[in-house]
N, C-alpha and C positions, 0 to 999 in steps of 0.2 A: 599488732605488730610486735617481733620480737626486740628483745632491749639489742639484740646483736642480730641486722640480717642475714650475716654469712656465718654460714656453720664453723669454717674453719676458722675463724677468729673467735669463735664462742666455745669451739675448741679448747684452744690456744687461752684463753680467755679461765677456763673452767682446769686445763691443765695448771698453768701458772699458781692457781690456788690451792691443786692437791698437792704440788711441787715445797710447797710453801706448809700446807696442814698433816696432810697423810703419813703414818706410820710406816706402816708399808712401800714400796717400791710402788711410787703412781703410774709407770709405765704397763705394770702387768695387767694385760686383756686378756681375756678368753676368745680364741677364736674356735668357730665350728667348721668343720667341712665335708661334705659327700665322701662318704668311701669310692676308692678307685674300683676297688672290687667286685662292690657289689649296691651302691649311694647310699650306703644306712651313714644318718649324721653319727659328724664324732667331733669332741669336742677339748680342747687342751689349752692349759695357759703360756705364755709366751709373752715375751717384750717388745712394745714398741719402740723402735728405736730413731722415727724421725716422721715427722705431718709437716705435709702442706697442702700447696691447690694439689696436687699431683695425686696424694693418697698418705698414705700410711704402710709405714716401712718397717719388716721386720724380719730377721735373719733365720737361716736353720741352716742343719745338713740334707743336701737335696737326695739322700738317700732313704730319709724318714718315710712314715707313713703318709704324714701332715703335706710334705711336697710333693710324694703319688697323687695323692687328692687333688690336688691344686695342678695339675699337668692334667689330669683327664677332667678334672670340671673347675675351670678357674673363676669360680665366684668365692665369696666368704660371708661369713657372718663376724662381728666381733661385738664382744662388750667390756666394757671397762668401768669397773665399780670403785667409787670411793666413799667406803662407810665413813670416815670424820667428817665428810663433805654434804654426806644424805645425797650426791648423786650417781648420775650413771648416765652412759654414754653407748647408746649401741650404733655400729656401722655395717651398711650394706653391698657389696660392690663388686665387681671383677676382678682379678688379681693377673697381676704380672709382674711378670720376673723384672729387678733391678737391672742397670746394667755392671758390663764387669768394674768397670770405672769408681761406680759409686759404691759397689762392694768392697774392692781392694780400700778404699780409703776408711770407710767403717772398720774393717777388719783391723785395715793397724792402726787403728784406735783401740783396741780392743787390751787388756791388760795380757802379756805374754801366757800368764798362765791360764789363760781364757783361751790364747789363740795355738797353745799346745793341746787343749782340751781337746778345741774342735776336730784336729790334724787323729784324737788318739780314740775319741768316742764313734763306736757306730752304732748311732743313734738308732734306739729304740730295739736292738736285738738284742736277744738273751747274752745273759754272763755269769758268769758263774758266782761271779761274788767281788763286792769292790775291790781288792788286792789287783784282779785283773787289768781296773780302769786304770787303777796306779802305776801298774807295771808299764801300760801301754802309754801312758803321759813322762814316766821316767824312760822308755825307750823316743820319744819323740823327744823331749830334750834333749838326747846325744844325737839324733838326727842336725836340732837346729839349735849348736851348741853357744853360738853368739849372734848378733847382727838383726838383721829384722829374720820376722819368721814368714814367710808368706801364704798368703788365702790357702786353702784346699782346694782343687776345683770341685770339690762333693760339698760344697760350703759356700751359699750365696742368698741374699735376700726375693721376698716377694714385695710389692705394692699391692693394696687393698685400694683402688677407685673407687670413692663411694657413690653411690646411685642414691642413698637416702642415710640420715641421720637420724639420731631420737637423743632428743635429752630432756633425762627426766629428773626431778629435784623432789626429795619425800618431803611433804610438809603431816601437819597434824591430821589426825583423823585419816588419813588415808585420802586427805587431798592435794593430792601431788600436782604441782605441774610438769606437764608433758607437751614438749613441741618436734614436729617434725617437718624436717627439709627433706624433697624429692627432688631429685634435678631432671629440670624438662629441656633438654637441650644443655644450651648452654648458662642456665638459669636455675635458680635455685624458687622451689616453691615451699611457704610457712605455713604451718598451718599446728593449733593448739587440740590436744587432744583431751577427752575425757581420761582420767587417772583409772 
């Protein structure tokens, strides 16, 4: 039996400690996804920005590649590594869009010059050269010259549902533990794996 039988508390559990050790930003996962175009995987890092029972939440520009993917095949892969920790965390699951609600409230959370960014960047097309980005974040400031700035609608979160969990912990020798949660319904199943 696992020391935690719900994933998301072992989660929450294993977060709280990289929260606490990791160098790094502990949020950053790599998630993978099927090309829209043509399902070759692809795979990029990105921020989690909130877990519960619900999923795992994390934001873009819905004009990316990353959110083409995710409209023609809404499943995902993710992992999230903490080397000070020796662990790692991979999720499996469906994805859906947030709603506008829960978006707009993240967003103005978000530090202003983060949420001029998002209004000036379009994500993932060519540029000629940063001066450009500049230019276009210095013209959205005289857009939203004081006051709040508000969401873009080309700018909103997904959830990741996960269907299965893995978490794995390096010990010596290359004998790691590894447990996995599959959820059968509405239940979670444990089960410990060979490293």
């Amino acid at each position: 039996m696992p020391a935690n039988p719900n994933p998301f508390a072992l989660f929450h559990e294993w977060f709280a400690a990289a929260q606490a050790q990791e160098k790094t930003d502990p949020t950053a996962m790599a998630i993978a996804t099927c090309s829209a175009a043509d399902g070759r995987p692809t795979v990029r890092m990105v921020l989690f920005k909130h877990i519960d029972e619900r999923g795992v939440v994390f934001y873009t520009n819905l004009e990316s590649p990353k959110a083409a993917d995710l409209r023609a095949r809404p499943e995902a892969a993710l992992c999230i590594h903490w080397p000070v920790l020796e662990r790692q965390i991979r999720v499996e699951g469906r994805v859906d869009p947030v709603d506008d609600d829960e978006a707009d409230a993240y967003f103005a959370s978000r530090p202003r010059l983060s949420q001029l960014g998002a209004w000036a960047s379009k994500q993932s097309q060519p540029i000629a050269g940063r001066f450009i980005l500049e230019q276009a974040v210095a013209a959205t400031a005289l857009r939203f010259p004081i006051g709040a700035v508000p969401r873009p609608p080309f700018w909103s979160g997904f959830r990741v549902v996960p269907s299965m969990f893995e978490f794995w912990h390096q010990r010596p020798f290359r004998h790691h533990d590894r447990q996995r949660f599959t959820r059968k319904g509405s239940e979670w199943v444990h089960e410990w794996l060979f490293p």
